[in-house]
N, C-alpha and C positions, 0 to 999 in steps of 0.2 A: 504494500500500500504506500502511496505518495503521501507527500504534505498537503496537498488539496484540501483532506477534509478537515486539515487542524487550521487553515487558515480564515481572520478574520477578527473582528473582537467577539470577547466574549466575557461577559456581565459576571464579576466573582458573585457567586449569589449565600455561599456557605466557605467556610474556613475552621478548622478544628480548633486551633489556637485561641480566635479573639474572634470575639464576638460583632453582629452585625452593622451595631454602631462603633465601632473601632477600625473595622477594616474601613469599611465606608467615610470615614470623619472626614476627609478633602476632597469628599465629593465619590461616584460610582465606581467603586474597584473593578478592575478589568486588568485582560490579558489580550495580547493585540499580536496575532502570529501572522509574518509578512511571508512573500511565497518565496524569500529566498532562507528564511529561517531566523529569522532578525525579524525584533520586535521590541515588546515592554510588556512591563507589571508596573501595576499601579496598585496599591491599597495601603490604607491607613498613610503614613508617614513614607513608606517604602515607595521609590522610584527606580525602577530597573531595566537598561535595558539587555535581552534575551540573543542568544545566537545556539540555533538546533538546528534538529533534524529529523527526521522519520527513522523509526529505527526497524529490526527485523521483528523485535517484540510488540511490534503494533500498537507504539506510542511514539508520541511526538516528545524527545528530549534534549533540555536547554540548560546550556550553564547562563550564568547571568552576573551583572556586576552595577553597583551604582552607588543611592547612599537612604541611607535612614536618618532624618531627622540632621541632617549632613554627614554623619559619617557614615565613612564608604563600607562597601560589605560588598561581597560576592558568594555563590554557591552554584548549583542545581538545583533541577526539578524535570517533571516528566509530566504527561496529562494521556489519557485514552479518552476516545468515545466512547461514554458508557452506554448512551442509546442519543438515536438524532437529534442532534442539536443543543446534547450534554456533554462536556468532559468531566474528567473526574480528573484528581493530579495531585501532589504534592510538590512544595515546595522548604526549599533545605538551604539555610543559613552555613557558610562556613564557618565550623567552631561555635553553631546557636543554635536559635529555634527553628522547627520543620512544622510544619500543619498542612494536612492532606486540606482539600477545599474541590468546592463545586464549583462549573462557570455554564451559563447560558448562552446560546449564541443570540446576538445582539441582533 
């Protein structure tokens, strides 16, 4: 499978971690996959931008780097379709915190 079906925004709508008014406080969390594998993460204070791929495990998987609240951070994460026009995915702090999370397609 391509990247096709991972690209596009997509509405964080759930997050293990923190709760709905947390991720959301600057506005609608989202994940933005561009059709060369470069994009962003947006939620709560975190601003990131993403560079992935499709991989053979039939997910889309991205390391990522930017900043929280300014300071920089970088990690992974990964996302599947879990059914049309859901992903499912987690997201992983290097050396912090990870929270699996839900996105919509926008």
């Amino acid at each position: 499978m391509g990247i096709d079906q991972y690209t596009g925004r997509w509405h964080i709508t759930e997050m293990e971690a923190w709760d709905e008014d947390s991720f959301n406080m600057d506005g609608q969390a989202y994940l933005q996959i561009d059709n060369d594998g470069g994009g962003s993460v947006k939620f709560g204070a975190v601003q990131v931008e993403i560079d992935g791929k499709a991989s053979e495990k039939q997910r889309f998987e991205f390391s990522f780097q930017g900043f929280d609240e300014g300071d920089q951070i970088s990690g992974w994460g990964w996302v599947t379709l879990k059914v049309v026009d859901t992903l499912e995915g987690e997201i992983r702090f290097f050396q912090g915190d990870e929270s699996g999370f839900i996105a919509k397609k926008q």
